[in-house]
C-alpha positions as CSV (number, residue, x, y, z in Angstrom):
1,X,-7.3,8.9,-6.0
2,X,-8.5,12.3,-5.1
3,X,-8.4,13.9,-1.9
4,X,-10.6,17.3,-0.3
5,X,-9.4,20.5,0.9
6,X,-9.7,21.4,4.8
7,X,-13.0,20.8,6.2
8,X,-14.0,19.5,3.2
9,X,-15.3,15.8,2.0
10,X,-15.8,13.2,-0.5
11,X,-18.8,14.4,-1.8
12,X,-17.4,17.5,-3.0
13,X,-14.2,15.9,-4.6
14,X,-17.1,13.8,-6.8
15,X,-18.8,16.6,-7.6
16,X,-16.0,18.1,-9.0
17,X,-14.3,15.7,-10.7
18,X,-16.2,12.6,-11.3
19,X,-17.4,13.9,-14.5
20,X,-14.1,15.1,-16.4
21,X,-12.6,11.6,-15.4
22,X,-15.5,9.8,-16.5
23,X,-15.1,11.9,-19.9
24,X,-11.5,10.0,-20.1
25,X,-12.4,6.8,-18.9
26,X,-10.5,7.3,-15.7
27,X,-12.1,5.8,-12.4
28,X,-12.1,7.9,-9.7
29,X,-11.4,6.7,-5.9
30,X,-12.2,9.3,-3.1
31,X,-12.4,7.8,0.1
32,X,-13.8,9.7,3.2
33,X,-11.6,11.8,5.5
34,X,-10.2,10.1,7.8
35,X,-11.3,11.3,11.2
36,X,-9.6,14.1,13.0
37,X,-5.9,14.3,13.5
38,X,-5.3,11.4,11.7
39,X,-6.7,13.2,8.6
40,X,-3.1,13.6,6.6
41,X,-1.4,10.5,7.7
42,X,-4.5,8.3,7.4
43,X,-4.8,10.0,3.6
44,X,-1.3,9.1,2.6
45,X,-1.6,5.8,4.2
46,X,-4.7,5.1,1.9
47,X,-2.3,6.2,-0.9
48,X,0.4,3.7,0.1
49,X,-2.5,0.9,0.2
50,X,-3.6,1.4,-3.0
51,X,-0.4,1.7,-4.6
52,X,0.3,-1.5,-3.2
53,X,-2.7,-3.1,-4.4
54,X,-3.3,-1.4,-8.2
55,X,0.7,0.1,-8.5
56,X,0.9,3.5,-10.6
57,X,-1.4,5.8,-9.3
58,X,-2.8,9.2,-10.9
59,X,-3.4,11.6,-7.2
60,X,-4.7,14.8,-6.8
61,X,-7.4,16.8,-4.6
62,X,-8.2,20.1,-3.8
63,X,-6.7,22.4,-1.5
64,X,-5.0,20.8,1.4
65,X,-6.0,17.6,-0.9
66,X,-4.0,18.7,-3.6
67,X,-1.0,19.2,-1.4
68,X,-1.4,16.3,0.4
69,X,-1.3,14.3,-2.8
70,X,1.6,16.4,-4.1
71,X,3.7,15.4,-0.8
72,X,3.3,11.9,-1.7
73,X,3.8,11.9,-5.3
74,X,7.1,13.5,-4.0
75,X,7.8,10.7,-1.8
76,X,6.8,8.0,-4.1
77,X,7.9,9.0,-7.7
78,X,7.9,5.5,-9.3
79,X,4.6,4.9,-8.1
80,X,3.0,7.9,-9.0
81,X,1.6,8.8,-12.7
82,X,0.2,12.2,-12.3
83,X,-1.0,14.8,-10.5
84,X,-4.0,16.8,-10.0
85,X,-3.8,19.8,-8.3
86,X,-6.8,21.9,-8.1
87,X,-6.3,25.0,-5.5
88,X,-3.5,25.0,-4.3
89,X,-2.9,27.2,-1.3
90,X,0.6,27.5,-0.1
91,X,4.3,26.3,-1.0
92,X,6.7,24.7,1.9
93,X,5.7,26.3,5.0
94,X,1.9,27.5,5.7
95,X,3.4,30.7,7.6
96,X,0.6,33.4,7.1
97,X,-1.3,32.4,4.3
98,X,-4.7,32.9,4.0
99,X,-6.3,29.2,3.5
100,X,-4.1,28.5,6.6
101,X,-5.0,31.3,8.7
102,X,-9.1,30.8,7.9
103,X,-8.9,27.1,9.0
104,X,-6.6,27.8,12.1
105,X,-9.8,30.9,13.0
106,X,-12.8,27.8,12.0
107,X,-10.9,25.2,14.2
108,X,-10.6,27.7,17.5
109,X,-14.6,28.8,16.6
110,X,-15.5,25.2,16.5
111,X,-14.0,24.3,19.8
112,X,-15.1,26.9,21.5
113,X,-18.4,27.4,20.5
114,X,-19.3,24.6,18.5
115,X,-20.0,23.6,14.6
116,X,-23.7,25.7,14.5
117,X,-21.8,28.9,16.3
118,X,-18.8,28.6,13.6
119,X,-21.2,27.7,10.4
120,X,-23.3,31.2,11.3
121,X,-20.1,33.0,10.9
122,X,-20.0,32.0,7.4
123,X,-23.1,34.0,6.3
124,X,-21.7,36.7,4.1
125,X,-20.1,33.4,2.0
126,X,-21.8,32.5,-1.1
127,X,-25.4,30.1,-0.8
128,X,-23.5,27.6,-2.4
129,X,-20.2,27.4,-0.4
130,X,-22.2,27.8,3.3
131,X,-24.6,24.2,2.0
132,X,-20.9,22.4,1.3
133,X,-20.1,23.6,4.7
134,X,-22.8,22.6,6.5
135,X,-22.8,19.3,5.3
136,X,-19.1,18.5,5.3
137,X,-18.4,19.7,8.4
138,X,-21.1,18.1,10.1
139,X,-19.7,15.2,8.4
140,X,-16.8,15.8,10.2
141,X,-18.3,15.5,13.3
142,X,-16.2,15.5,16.7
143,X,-13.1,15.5,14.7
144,X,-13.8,18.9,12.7
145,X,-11.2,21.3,14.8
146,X,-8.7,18.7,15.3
147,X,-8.5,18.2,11.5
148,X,-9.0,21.4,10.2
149,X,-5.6,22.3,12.7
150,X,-3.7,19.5,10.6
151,X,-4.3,21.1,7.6
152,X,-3.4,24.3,9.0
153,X,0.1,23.4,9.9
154,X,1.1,21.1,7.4
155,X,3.7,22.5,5.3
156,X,3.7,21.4,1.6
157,X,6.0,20.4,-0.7
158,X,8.0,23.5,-1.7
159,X,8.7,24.7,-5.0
160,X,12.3,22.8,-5.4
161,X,10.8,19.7,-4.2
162,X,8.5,20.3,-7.3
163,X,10.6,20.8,-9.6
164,X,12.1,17.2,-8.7
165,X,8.8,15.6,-9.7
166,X,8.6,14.9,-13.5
167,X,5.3,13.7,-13.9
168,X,2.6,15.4,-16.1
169,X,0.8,18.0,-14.1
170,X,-2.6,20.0,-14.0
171,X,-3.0,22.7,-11.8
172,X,-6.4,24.5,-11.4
173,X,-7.3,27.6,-10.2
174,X,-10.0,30.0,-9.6
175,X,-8.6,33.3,-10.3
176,X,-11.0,35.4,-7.7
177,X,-10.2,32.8,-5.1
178,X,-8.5,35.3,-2.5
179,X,-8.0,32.2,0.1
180,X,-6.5,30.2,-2.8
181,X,-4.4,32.6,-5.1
182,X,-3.7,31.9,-8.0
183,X,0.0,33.1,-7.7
184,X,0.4,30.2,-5.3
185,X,-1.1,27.9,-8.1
186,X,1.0,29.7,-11.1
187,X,4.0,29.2,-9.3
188,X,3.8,25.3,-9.0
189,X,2.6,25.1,-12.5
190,X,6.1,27.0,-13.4
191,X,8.3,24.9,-10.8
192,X,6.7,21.5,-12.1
193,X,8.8,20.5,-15.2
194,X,5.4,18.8,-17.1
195,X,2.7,20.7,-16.0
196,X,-0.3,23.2,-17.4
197,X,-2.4,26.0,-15.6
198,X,-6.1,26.1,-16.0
199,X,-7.7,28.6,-14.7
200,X,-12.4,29.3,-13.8
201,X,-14.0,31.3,-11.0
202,X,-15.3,30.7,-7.9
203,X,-18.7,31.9,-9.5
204,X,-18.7,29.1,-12.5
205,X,-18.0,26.7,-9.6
206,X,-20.4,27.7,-7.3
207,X,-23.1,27.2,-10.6
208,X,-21.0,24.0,-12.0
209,X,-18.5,21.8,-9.3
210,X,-17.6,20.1,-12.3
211,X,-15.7,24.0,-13.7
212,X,-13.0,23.4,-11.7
213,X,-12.4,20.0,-12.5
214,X,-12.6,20.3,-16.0
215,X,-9.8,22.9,-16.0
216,X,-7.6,20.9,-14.1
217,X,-7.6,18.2,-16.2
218,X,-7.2,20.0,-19.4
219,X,-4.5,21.8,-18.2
220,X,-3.2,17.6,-17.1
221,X,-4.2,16.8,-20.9
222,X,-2.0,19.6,-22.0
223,X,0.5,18.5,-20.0
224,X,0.7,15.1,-21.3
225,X,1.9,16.6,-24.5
226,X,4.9,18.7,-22.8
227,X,8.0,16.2,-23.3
């Protein structure tokens, strides 16, 4: 099961992914956000459900997804398989990082002004990243600020919590991604004990979603062979 970053939706985690884990044989499950400020604990209640049902999962996302499905692979070592971790943004505490400071600015626009007001502010952003916008938040609907503020705040799991979780790893990253840096995703490729970094560019992705999926699971492939 894989899970979007903040703001972000299904459709993009599909686009992304789908096709590497088809390549493998792997079925992918990404299930909708849930709606506002339930978005984190209704994710990692999906996770518990389906663990239930189908036992060892492999998780992942992007973004706040990624961290999201790192804080339960933390939480539920025997029933997770692997990880995913495209994007990561911060460790532990979101404190002044950039990914957290951008949604904390989106969510105040959107509740003051509205979704149109807040999507015009994103004109100097690439053609490609404004049309994902525009649809997911929309998607989003009522629940847009309210969810993007969870993300926000939520810390992840730090680098020692990490280092406790044994399970092969791949960790992508865009390496001109100034909101997701890539010394953020470097360091929990180096804290996790079986994981790989695999690095594209925000301008292969905005040309081919499926970039930054691909080198996240290589670098999960690669980890599979790290003993």
């Amino acid at each position: 099961m894989l899970l979007p970053g903040t703001g972000s939706d299904d459709v993009f985690v599909r686009a992304v992914f789908a096709g590497p884990l088809r390549a493998l044989g792997v079925p992918l499950i990404a299930p909708p956000p849930p709606p506002g400020a339930a978005l984190a604990d209704g994710y990692l209640a999906t996770l518990d459900a389906l663990a239930d049902e189908y036992g060892e999962l492999l998780v992942g996302g992007i973004s706040f997804g990624a961290h999201l499905a790192a804080e339960w692979a933390v939480a539920n070592p025997g029933r997770c398989g692997g990880l995913l971790a495209a994007l990561p943004a911060w460790n532990g505490r979101p404190d002044l990082a950039p990914a957290s400071l951008a949604a904390t600015l989106s969510a105040d626009l959107v509740a003051d002004s509205g979704v149109d007001t807040a999507l015009a502010q994103t004109a100097g952003s690439p053609d490609w990243l404004r049309a994902e916008l525009d649809r997911a938040w929309r998607r989003h609907g009522d629940g847009l600020a309210a969810g993007l503020r969870v993300a926000a705040g939520r810390p992840s799991p730090t680098l020692a919590e990490l280092a406790g979780l044994t399970v092969p790893a791949g960790i992508g990253t865009c390496t001109d991604d100034p909101i997701h840096p890539t010394k953020v995703a470097s360091e929990w490729a180096r804290a996790l004990p079986r994981a790989a970094l695999g690095e594209t560019t925000l301008t292969a992705l905005g040309a081919d979603r499926e970039s930054l999926g691909r080198a996240t699971v290589l670098a999960f492939l690669k980890a599979l062979r790290t003993l």
